[in-house]
N, C-alpha and C positions, 0 to 999 in steps of 0.2 A: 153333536159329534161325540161319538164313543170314544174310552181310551184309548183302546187300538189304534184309531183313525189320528187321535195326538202324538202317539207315541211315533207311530208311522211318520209322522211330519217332523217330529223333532230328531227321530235319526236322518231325513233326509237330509234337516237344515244344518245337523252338526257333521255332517260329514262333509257337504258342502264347504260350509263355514271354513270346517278344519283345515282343508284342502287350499282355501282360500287364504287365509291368514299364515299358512306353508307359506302359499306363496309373497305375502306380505314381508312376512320376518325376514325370508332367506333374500328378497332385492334388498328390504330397507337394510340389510347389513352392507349390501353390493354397492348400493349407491352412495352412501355419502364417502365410504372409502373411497371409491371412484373417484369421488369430488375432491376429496382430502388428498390426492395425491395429484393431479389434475390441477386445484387449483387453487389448496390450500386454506384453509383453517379460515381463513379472512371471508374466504365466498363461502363456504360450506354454512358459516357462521348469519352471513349477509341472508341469503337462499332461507335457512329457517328462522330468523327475524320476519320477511317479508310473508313467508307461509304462515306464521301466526298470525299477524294483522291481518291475513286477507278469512283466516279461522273465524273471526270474530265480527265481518262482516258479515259471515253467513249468520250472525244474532236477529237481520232483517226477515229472515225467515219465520221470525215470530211464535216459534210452537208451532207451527201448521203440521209439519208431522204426526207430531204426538196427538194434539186435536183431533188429529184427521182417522189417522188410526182407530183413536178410541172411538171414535162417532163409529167408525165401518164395522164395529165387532159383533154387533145387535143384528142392525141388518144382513149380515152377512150369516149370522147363523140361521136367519128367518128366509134367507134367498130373494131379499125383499129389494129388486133391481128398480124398483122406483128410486129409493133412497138412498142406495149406495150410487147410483148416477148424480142425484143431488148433489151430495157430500165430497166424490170427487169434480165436479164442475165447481163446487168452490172450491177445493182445493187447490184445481187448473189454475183459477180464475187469480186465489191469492198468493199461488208462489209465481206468476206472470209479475204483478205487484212489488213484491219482494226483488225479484230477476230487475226490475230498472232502479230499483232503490242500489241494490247491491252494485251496480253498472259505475253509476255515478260515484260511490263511497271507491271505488279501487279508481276512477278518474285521480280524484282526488286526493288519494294515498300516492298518485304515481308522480303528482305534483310538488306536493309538501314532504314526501317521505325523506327522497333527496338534498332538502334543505340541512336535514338536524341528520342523519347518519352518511359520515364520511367514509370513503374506501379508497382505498390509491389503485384500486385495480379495475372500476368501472367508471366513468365520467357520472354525474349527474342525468344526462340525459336516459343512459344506457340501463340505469338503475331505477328510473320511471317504467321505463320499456320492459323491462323485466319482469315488473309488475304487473302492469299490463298484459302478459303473457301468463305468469302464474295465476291471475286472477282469472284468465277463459276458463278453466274448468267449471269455478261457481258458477262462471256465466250457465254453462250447458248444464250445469246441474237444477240451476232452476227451471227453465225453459225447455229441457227436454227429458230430464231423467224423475225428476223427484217425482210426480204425480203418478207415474209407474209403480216408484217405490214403493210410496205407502199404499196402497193395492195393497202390491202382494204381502206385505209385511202383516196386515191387518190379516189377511188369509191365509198365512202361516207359511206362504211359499218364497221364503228369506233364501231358499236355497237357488233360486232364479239368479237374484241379483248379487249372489259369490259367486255363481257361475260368470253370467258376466263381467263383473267385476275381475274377477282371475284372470280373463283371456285379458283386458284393459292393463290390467298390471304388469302381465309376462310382456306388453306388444311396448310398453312405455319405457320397460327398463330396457329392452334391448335396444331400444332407438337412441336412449341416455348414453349406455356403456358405449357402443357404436363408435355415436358423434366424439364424443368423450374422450377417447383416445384416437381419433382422426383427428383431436387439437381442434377442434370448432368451436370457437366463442362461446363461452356459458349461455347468453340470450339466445345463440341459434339454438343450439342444443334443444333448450329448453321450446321454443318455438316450433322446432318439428315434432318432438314428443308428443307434443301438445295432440297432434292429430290422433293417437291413440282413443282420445276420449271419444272418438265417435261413434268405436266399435260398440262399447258398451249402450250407450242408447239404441244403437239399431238393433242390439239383443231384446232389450226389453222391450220395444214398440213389437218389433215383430211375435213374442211371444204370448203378450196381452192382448195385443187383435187376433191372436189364432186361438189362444184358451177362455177370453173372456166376450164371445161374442154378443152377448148383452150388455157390457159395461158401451155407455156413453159419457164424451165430456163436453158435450156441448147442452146438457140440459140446465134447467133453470135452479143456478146454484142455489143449494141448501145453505145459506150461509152461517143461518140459526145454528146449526149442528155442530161449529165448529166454535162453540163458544168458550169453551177450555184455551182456546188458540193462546189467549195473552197470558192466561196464570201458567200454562206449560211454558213459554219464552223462559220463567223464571226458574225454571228447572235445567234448561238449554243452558241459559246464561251460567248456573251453576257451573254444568260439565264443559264449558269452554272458558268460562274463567279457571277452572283446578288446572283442565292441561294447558291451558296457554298465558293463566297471568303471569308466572314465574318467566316465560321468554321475551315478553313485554318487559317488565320490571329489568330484568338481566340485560335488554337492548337499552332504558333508560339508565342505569348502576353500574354496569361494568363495560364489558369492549364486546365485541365480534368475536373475539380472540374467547374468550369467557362463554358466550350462545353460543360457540363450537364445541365446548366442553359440554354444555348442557346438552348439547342435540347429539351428542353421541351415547351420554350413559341415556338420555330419555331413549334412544334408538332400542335401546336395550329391555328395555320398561315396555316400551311400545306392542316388542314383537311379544313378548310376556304376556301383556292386556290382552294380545288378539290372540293370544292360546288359549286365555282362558275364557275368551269371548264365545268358542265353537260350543263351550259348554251350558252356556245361557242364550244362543240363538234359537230364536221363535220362540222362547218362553214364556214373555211377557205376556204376545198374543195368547197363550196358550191359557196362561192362570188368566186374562182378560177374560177368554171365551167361558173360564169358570166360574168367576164372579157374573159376568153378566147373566149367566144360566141359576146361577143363585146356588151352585151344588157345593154348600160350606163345607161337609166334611170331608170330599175328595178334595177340595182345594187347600184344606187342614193337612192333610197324610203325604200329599203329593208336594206342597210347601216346606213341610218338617224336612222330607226325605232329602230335597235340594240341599235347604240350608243346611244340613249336615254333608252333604256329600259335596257343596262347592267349599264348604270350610275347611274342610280335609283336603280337597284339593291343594288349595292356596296355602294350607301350613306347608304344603311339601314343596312348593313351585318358588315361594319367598324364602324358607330357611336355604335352599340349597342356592337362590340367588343371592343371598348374603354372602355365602363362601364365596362363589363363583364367579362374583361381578368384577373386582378387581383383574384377578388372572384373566380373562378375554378381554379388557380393556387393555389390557396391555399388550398382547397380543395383536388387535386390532390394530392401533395405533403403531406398532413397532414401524418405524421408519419415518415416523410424523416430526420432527424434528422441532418446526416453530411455537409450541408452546405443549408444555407437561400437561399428560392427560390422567397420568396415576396419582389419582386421589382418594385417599382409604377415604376421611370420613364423607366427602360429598357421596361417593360407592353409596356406602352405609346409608345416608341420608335417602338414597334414589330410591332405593331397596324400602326402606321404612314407609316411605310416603306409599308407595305403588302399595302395599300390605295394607296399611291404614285405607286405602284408597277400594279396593277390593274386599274388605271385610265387611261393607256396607253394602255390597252390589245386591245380594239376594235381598233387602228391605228398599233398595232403590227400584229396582225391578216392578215390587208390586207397587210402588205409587203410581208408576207408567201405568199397570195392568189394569188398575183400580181409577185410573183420573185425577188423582188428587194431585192434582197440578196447585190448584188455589188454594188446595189447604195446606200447600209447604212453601209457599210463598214466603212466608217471614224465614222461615228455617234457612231456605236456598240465597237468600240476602243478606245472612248475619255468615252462613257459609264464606261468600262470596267478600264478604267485608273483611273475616279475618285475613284471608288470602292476601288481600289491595293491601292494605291497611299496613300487618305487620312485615308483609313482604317487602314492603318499600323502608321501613322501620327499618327491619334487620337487614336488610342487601346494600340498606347506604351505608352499615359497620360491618358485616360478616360478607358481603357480598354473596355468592353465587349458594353457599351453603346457610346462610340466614333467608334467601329466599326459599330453599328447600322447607328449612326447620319451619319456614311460615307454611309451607302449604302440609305438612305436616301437622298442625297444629289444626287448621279448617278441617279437615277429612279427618279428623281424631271428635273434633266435634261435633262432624254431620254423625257419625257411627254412632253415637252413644245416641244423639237426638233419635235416628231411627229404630235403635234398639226399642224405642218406648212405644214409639209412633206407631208401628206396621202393626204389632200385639192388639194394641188398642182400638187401632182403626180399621184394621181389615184383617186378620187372621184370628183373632181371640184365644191366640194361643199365651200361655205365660209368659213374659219376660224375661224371665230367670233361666228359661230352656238355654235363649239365643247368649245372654251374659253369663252362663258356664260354657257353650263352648267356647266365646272369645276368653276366659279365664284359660280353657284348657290349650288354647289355639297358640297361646303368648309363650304359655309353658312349654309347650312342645320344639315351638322356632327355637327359644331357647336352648334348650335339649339337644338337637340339633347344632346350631351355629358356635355355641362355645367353644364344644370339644375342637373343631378345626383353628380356633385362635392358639392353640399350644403349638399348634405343626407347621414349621416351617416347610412354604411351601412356594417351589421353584418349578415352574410350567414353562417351558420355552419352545413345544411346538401346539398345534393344535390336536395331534394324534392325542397329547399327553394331558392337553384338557378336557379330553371326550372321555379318557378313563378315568381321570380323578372325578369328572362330574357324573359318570354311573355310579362310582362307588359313592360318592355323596349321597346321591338320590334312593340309591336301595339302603342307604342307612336310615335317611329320610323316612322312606314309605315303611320301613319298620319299626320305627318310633311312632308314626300316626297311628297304623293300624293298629301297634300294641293298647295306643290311648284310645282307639275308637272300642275293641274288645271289651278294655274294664270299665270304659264310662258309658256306650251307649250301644250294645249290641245289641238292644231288638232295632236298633236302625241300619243296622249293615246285612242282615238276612233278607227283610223287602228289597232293598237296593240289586243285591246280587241276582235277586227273583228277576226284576225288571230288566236285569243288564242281558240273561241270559235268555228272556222272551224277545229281544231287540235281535239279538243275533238270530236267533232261532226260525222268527220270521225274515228274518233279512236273506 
C-alpha cells in the first residue's frame, strides 16, 4: 500500500470519524439533560452506574479485537483469503463464546445489583429489568456486529462503522428524547430505544457481503493466529478500568447523587475524547501495515509528524477546557436544583486526568500497531492497580475528587512508562524528543490557563460561552504555534505539505 492509498484512508476515516463523534457529543449533552430534568439526578446517576458495570463485562471479550486485528494486517496486505477466512472464523467463533459468558454475567448483575444499591424511584425488580435491557446492546454486539468490526478496522475502512454507527446514534436519541417527554417509564424508554441497534448491524452485514465477496466465516478457524488474544485482554482491562473504575468506586464511596456529578463533567471529557479520536482513526492499522512491511524510516518521519501534531493538538483542546469547564457546567445544570453541580476543583481534576490521559495516546497507539500486548502486561496491571487501590484509599476520605486525583496519578504513570517503552521497542527514535515536548506541552497549558484565573468571569447564556470560548481558543492556538515556531519548525512545514496534498486530492 503506497502513501497516497494511506493517506486517502485516513481522510476518509477522519472525516467519517469526525462527523461521527459530532454526533456523539452533541446527543451525549442532549440526553442526560433530558434525563436530569425527566427524572432527575438519582436515575441519571442510577443509568450510569449500571452502564459501567455492564462496560466491564465486555472484559469477556478477552482481547479478540485487538488479536484479531493484528493477525489480519499481514494477510491482508498479501490478499492472502485463505488466512484472513481463518482468523475471522475464530474470531466468529470466540466472540460467540464471549456473547453467552457476557449473557449470563448481566443475568446476574440483574439479580444481585438490586440487592446493595437503593433508589426510592425504581422497585428492585424494575432495576434488574433495566439492566437487562441496557445490557441487549453487548448482547448484539457480540453476536452480530464485532466480527464485521474488526474486518474493516484491520483494513483501514473504520469509516464504515461511523457511518453506521451515526445513523444508530441519531435513531436512539430520538426515540430517548420522544419517549422522555411523553413521561414513559425510564425501562420503557429505554426498551424501545433499544431497537435502534439493529440498524447498525444490518449496515455492516449488508456491506461486507457486497465489498468482501471472498471473506468467509465459516471456515476452519485459525485459532493459532489469535494468540496475542489474552495479553491484549490486559490492555483492554487497562482502558476499561481508567474510564470506568472511578464510577465503580464512586457507586461503592458515595451516593447516586455523587455518579450524577461524575457522569455529567465525564459527559464533557467524553465528547472531548471523541474529538480527538477523528484524529487518530485508522491509525493504528495504518502504522501496523508499516511495521508489518518493515518500512522503519517512513514509520520514523510519519510517527515523529503525529506525535507532534496530536501534542499540539491537545495543549490547545485541555488549556482552553480548563477555563471552560466550569462556565458550561453551570450552564448546563442551571435549573437542576437537587444537588450542586459547580465544583471548581473536581472541574480541574476532570480536565487534568482527561490531559494526563491523552498525552500517552500517540505511544498507546503503537503498542496496538505493533502487538505488544504481552509485553505490557506488567505495565497495564500496576496501571490498573494504582487506579483500584488509591481510588478506594482516597474516595473513602476526599470522595468523588480523591478518586479523580487516584486516576490521575495511574495515567500520570502509564505516560512516563511509555515515554521509555515505544523509543525503545518500536520507533528507535530518542526519548528526550517525546520528554521536551511533554516539558513544552505543561508549559504552554500553563501559559494559557493562568492568565484567565485573574478575570472574573460571569457567563449567563450560551451565546456568551461560545464567544468567550473563541476568544480563549484563538489565544490558545497562538501560544502553541508561537511554541511550535521556536521549538520545532522543521516539523510544522511536512505537516502543512501533507494537510494541503489531503485537500488537494479530496
Amino acid at each position: 500500500m503506497n502513501n497516497s492509498s494511506r493517506t486517502k484512508k485516513f481522510f476518509y476515516n477522519s472525516v467519517s470519524t469526525g462527523i461521527y463523534q459530532v454526533i456523539v457529543m452533541t446527543v451525549g449533552f442532549i440526553t442526560p439533560r433530558v434525563m436530569l430534568k425527566g427524572y432527575g439526578s438519582e436515575i441519571n446517576g442510577l443509568v450510569t452506574s449500571i452502564t459501567q458495570f455492564i462496560t466491564y463485562f465486555n472484559l469477556v471479550e478477552a482481547g479478540i479485537a485487538g488479536a484479531g486485528v493484528f493477525a489480519l494486517y499481514q494477510p491482508l496486505a498479501e490478499n492472502d483469503y485463505s488466512r484472513i477466512n481463518g482468523i475471522l472464523s475464530a474470531v466468529k467463533k470466540f466472540y460467540y463464546q464471549a456473547g453467552y459468558i457476557f449473557t449470563g454475567l448481566i443475568i446476574e448483575l440483574a439479580i444481585l445489583y438490586p440487592l446493595f444499591v437503593k433508589t426510592d424511584q425504581l422497585s428492585p425488580a424494575l432495576v434488574g429489568l433495566l439492566i437487562v435491557i441496557l445490557g441487549a446492546k453487548g448482547f448484539l454486539e457480540f453476536f452480530t456486529l464485532a466480527k464485521y468490526r474488526v474486518l474493516l478496522t484491520a483494513d483501514q475502512k473504520t469509516y464504515v462503522i461511523s457511518i453506521a454507527s451515526s445513523i444508530y446514534t441519531i435513531l436512539n436519541t430520538i426515540l430517548i428524547v420522544v419517549f422522555v417527554h411523553l413521561h414513559m417509564p425510564i425501562v420503557a424508554v429505554y426498551a424501545i430505544a433499544m431497537l435502534s441497534l439493529l440498524s447498525r448491524s444490518a449496515i455492516l452485514f449488508i456491506y461486507v457481503k457486497r465489498k468482501y465477496k471472498s471473506v468467509r466465516y465459516e471456515e476452519k478457524p485459525a485459532t493459532e493466529a489469535l494468540d496475542k488474544r489474552w495479553p491484549a485482554l490486559f490492555l483492554q482491562i487497562l482502558g476499561i478500568t481508567q474510564t470506568g473504575a472511578p464510577v465503580v468506586i464512586a457507586t461503592i464511596f458515595t451516593t447516586l447523587q455523587q455518579v450524577s456529578i461524575y457522569a455529567i463533567y465525564n459527559m464533557i471529557l467524553t465528547g472531548i475524547n471523541g474529538i480527538l479520536s477523528i484524529f487518530v482513526s485508522g491509525l493504528s492499522a495504518s502504522f501496523g501495515d508499516l511495521i508489518a512491511r518493515k518500512e522503519m524510516k517512513t514509520l520514523q518521519k510519519a510517527y515523529n509528524e503525529f506525535e507532534f501534531s496530536y501534542h499540539s493538538l491537545i495543549t490547545i483542546v485541555y488549556s482552553v477546557s480548563f477555563v471552560l469547564i466550569l462556565p458550561f457546567v453551570q450552564l448546563y445544570t442551571a435549573g437542576v436544583s437537587d444537588i450542586n453541580y459547580s465544583l471548581p476543583l473536581t472541574g480541574f481534576l476532570f480536565v487534568l486526568n482527561g490531559l494526563l490521559y491523552n498525552m500517552k495516546t500517540p505511544q498507546g497507539m503503537m503498542v496496538i500497531s505493533a502487538g505488544l500486548y504481552k509485553e505490557t502486561m506488567l505495565q497495564s496491571t500496576i496501571q490498573g492497580a494504582i487506579i483500584i487501590l488509591f481510588g478506594c484509599l482516597f474516595g473513602s476520605f476526599w470522595g468523588l475528587n480523591g478518586i479523580l486525583l487516584a486516576s490521575c496519578l495511574s495515567n500520570l504513570y502509564r505516560t512516563i512508562d511509555l515515554m521509555f517503552f515505544i523509543p525503545i521497542n518500536v520507533t528507535k527514535l530518542p526519548v528526550k524528543t517525546t520528554l521536551h515536548r511533554y516539558i513544552r506541552q505543561l508549559v504552554a497549558v500553563a501559559l494559557i490557563y493562568l492568565p484567565f484565573q485573574t478575570i472574573q468571569i460571569h457567563i449567563t447564556s450560551y451565546h456568551e460561552w461560545i464567544v468567550f470560548a473563541l476568544v480563549v481558543t484563538l489565544y490558545a492556538i497562538t501560544v502553541v504555534l508561537s511554541v511550535g515556531l521556536i521549538f520545532e519548525r522543521n516539523q510544522i512545514k511536512p505537516i502543512l505539505t501533507r494537510v494541503k496534498g489531503i485537500i488537494r486530492r479530496s
